[in-house]
BARORO-18229 format. One record per residue (C-alpha): y, z, x; chain; residue number from 1. Coordinates in pm, 1 decimal, padded with zeros to 6 digits. Each point is the difference from the previous one (the first is absolute). Layout:
<bapas>
BAPA          y          z          x   cadena   num
BAPA          Y          Z          X        A   NUM
...
</bapas>
This chain:
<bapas>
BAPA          y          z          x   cadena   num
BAPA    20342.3    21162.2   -05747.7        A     1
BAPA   -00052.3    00360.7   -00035.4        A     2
BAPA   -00307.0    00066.1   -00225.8        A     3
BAPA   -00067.3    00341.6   -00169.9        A     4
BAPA   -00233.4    00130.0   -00238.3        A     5
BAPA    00073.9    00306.4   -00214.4        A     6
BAPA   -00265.6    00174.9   -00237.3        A     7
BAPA   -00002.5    00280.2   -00236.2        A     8
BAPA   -00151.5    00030.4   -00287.2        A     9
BAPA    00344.6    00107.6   -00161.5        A    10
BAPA    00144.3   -00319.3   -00170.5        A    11
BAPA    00371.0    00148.9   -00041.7        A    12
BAPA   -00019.2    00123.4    00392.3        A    13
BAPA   -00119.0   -00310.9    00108.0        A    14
BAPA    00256.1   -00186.8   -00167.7        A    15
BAPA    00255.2    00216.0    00134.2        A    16
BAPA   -00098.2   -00009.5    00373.7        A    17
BAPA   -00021.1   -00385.5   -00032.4        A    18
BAPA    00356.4   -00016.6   -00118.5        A    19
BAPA    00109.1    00239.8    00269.4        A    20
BAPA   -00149.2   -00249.5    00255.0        A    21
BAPA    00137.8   -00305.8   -00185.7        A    22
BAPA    00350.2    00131.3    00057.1        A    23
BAPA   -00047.0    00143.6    00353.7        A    24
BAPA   -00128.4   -00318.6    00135.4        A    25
BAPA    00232.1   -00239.2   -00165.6        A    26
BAPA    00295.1    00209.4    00121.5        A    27
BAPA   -00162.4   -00039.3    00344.1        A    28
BAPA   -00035.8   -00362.1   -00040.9        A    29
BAPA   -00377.1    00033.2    00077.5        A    30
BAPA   -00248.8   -00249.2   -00165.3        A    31
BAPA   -00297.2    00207.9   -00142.4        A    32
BAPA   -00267.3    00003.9   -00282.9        A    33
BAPA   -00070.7    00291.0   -00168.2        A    34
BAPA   -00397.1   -00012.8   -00198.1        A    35
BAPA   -00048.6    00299.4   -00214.8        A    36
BAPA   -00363.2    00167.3   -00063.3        A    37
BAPA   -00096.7    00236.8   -00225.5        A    38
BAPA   -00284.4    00161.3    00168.2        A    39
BAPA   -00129.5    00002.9    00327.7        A    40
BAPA   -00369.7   -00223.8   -00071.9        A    41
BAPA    00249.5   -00235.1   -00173.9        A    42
BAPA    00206.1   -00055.6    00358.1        A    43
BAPA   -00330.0    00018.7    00138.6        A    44
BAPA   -00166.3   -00291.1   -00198.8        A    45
BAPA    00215.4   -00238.9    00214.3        A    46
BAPA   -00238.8    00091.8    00287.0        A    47
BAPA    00138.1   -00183.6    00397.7        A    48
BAPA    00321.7   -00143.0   -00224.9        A    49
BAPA    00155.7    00389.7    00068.1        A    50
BAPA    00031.4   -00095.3    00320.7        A    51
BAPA    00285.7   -00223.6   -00089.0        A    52
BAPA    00219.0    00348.6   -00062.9        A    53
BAPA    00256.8    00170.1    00237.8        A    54
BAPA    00029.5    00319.5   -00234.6        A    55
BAPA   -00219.6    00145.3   -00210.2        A    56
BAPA    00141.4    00264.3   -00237.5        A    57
BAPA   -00263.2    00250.0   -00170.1        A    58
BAPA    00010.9    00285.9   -00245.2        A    59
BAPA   -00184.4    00253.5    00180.1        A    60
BAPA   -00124.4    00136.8   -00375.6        A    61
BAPA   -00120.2   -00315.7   -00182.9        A    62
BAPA   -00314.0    00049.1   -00229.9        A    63
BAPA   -00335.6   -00117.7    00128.6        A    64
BAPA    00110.2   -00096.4    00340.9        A    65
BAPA    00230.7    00228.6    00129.1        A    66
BAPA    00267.2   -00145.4    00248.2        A    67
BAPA   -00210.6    00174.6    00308.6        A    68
BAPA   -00346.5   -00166.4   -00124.7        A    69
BAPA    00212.5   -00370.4   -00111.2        A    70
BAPA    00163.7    00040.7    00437.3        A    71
BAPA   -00313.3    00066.1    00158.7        A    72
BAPA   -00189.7   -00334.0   -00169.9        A    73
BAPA    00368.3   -00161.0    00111.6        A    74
BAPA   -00064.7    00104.2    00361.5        A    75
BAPA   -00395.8   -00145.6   -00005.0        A    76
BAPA    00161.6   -00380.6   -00083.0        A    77
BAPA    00302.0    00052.9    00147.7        A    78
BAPA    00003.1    00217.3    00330.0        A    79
BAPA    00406.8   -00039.3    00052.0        A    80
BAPA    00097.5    00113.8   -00355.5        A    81
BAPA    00333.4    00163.9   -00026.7        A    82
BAPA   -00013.0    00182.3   -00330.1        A    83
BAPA    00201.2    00290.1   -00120.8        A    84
BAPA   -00051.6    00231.0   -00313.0        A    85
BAPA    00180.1    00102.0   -00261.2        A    86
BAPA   -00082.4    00335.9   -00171.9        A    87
BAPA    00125.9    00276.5   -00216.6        A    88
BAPA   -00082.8    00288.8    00245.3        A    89
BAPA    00195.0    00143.5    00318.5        A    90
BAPA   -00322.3    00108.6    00143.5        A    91
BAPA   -00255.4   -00228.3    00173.5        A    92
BAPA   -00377.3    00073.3    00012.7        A    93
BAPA   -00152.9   -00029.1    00425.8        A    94
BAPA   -00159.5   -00362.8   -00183.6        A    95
BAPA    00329.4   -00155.7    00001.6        A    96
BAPA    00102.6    00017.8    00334.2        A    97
BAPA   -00309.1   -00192.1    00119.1        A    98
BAPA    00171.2   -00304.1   -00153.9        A    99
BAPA    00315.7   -00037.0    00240.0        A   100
BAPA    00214.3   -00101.3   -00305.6        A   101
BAPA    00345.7   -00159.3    00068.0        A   102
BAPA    00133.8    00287.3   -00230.2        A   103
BAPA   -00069.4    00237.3   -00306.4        A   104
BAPA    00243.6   -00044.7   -00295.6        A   105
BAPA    00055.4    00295.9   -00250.6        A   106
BAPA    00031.1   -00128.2   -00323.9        A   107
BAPA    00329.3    00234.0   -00089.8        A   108
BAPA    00262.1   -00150.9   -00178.4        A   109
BAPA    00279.4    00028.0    00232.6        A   110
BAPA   -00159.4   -00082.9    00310.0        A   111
BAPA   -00267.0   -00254.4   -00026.8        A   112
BAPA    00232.5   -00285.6    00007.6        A   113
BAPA    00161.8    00100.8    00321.4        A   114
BAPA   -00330.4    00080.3    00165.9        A   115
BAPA   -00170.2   -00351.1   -00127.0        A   116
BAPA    00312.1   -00207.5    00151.8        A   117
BAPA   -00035.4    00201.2    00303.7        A   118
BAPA   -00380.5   -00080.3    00028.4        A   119
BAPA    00062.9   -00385.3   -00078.0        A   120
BAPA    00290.0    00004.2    00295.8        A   121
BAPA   -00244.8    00154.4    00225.2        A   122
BAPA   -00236.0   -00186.3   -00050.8        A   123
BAPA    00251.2   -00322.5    00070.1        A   124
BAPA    00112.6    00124.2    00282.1        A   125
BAPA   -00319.8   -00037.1    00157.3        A   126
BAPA   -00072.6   -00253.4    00286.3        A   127
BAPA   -00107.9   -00297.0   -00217.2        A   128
BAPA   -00286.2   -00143.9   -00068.9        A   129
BAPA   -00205.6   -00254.8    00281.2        A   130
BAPA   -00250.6   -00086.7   -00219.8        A   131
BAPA   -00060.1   -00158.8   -00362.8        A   132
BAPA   -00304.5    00014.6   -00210.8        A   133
BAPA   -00035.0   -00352.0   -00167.2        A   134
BAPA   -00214.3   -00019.8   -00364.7        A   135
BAPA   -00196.4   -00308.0    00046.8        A   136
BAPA   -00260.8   -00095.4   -00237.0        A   137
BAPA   -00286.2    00137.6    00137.3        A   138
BAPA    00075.5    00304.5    00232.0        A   139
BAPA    00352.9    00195.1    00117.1        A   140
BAPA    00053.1   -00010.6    00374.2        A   141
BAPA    00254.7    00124.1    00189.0        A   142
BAPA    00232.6   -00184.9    00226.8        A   143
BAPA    00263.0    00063.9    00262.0        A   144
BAPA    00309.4   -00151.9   -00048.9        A   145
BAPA    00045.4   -00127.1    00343.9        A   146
BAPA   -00295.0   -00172.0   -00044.9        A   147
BAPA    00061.7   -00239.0   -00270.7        A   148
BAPA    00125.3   -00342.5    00144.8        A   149
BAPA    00173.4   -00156.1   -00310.0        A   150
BAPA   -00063.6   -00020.6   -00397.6        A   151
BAPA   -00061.7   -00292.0   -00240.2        A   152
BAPA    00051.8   -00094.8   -00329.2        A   153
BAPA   -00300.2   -00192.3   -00175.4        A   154
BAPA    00021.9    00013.3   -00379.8        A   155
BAPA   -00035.6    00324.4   -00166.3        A   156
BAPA   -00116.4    00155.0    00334.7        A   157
BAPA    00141.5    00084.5    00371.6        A   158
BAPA   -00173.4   -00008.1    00298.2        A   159
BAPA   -00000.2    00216.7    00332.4        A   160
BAPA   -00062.5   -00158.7    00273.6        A   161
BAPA   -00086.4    00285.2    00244.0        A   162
BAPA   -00045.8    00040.8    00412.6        A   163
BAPA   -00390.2   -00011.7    00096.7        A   164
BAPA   -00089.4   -00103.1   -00386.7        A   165
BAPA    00156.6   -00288.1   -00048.4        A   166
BAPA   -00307.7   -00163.9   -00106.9        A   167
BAPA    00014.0    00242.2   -00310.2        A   168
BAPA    00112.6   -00130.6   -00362.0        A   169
BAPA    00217.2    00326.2   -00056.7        A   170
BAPA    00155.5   -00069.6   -00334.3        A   171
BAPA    00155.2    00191.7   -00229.8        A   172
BAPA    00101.8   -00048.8   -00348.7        A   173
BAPA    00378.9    00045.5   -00005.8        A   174
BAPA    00306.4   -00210.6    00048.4        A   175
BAPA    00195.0   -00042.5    00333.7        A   176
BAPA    00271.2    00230.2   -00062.1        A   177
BAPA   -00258.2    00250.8   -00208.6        A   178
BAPA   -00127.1    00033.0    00378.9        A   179
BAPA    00347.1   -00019.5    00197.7        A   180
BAPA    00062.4    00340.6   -00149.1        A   181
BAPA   -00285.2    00148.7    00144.5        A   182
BAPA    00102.6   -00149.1    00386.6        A   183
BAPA    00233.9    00112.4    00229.9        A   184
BAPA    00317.8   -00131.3    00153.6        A   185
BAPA   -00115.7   -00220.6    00225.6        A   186
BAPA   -00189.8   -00177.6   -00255.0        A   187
BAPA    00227.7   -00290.5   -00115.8        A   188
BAPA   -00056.4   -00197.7   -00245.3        A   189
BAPA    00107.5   -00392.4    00113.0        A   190
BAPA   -00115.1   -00195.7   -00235.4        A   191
BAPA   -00107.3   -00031.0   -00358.4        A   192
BAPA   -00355.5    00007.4    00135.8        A   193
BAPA    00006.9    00208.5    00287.9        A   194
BAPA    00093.9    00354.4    00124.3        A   195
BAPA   -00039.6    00032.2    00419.3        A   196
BAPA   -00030.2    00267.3    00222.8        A   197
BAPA    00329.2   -00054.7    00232.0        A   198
BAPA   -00230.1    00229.7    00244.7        A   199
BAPA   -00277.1   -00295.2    00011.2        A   200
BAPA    00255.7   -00247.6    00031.8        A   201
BAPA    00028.8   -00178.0    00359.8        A   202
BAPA    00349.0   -00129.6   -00036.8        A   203
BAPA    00167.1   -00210.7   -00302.8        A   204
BAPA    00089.8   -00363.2    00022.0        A   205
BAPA    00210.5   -00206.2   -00241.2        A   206
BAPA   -00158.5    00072.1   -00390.0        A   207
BAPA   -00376.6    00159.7    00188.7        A   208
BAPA   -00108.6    00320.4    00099.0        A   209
BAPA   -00193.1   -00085.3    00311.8        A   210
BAPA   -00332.1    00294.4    00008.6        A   211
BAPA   -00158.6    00162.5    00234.8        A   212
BAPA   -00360.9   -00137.4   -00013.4        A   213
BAPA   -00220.0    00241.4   -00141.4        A   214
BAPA   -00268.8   -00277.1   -00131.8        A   215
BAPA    00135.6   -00058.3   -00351.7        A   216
BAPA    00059.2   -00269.0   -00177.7        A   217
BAPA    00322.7   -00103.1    00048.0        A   218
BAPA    00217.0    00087.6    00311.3        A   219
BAPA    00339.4   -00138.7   -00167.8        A   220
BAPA    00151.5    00125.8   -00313.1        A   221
BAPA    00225.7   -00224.8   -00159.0        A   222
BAPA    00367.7    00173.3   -00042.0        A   223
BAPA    00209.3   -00096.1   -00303.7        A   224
BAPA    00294.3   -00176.8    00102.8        A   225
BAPA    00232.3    00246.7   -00224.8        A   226
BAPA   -00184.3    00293.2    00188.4        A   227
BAPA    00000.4   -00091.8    00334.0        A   228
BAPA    00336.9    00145.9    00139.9        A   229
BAPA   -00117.8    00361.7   -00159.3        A   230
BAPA   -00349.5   -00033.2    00125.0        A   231
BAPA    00131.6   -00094.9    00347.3        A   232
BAPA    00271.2    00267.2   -00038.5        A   233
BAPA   -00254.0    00218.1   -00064.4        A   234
BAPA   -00259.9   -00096.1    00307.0        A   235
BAPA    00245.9    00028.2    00278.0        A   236
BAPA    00182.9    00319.1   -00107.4        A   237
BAPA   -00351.3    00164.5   -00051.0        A   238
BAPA   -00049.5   -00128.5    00403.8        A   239
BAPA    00251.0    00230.3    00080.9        A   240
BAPA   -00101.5    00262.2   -00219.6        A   241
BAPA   -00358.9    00023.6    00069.8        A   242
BAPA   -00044.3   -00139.1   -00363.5        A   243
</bapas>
């Protein structure tokens, strides 16, 4: 899922670019979420959770925190920040170009639109993303993708079961498919319980997905029998395909 945060302290403007965005993404077929701030110390209140965004959009002009001031406490939690501003003004003080901002958008009329849906296809276009930061209760940690060995279901939570920390309760508060959409293709979901990494997986037998042994708990995942042929479909053309 493609996360982005937009803030400006201009409600209409806000409003505006989140609609643009809406329609851009939906065209594209692109699962995102949008979140809306209206200052920079309120996006900043949610502390290591902004490390959960792909794009941050600022007004460069905001009152009390300017968009240069709200970016450099971004880069302190969050090194790997892509942000880009949005301003009123053609000209750019020295400052800004210390922030290595995807792009600047001009707030004109006629043009903004164009230059925001170039900026979000840009930024797609982008090798994609190894790693995922998951919110657990305590603390945010980042994790590669390759690394995580399968996904469970248990209650209101899922856990990760991950390479070298498999002795870890990583749980998160979300359903199974709330988390699918953050996963990518090789992550397939075969059974109501259970999403596996095909990468992880040392071959599949009749209803199992037989794991490599990485020390977790389980080293067979049950497959649904009305998922099996797409699961297996799935492992042996991703053989081929590097996955």
């Amino acid at each position: 899922m493609f996360r982005i945060a937009l803030c400006d302290d201009n409600t209409p403007f806000l409003e505006y670019e989140k609609e643009i965005i809406r329609q851009h993404l939906t065209e594209k077929s692109v699962e995102f979420k949008c979140d809306t701030f209206m200052s920079g110390v309120e996006l900043l209140k949610n502390g290591e959770s902004i490390r959960k965004y792909d794009l941050f959009i600022l007004d460069y002009a905001m009152n009390g925190l300017t968009g240069f001031e709200t970016a450099r406490k971004i880069y302190e939690i969050y090194p790997e920040a892509k942000i880009a501003f949005a301003t009123n003004y053609y000209d750019f003080t020295r400052e800004g170009y210390k922030y290595n901002a995807v792009r600047y958008l001009v707030k004109q009329e006629k043009t903004f639109e164009a230059e925001l849906k170039e900026c979000l296809d840009l930024f797609l276009k982008k090798e994609p993303k190894k790693t995922i930061f998951l919110e657990l209760a305590d603390r945010i940690i980042e994790v590669n993708f390759d690394d995580i060995i399968y996904l469970s279901s248990e209650k209101h939570y899922v856990r990760y079961f991950v390479k070298q920390r498999v002795s870890e309760y990583l749980c998160r508060r979300c359903s199974l498919d709330e988390a699918q959409k953050d996963l990518p293709h090789n992550f397939v979901r075969v059974h109501q319980r259970f999403i596996v990494n095909l990468r992880t997986a040392k071959t599949i037998q009749r209803y199992e997905v037989i794991l490599e042994n990485y020390g977790q708990e389980m080293e067979k995942i049950p497959i649904a029998r009305s998922r099996f042929e797409d699961v297996n479909r799935k492992y042996w053309l991703g053989k081929g395909d590097g996955l």
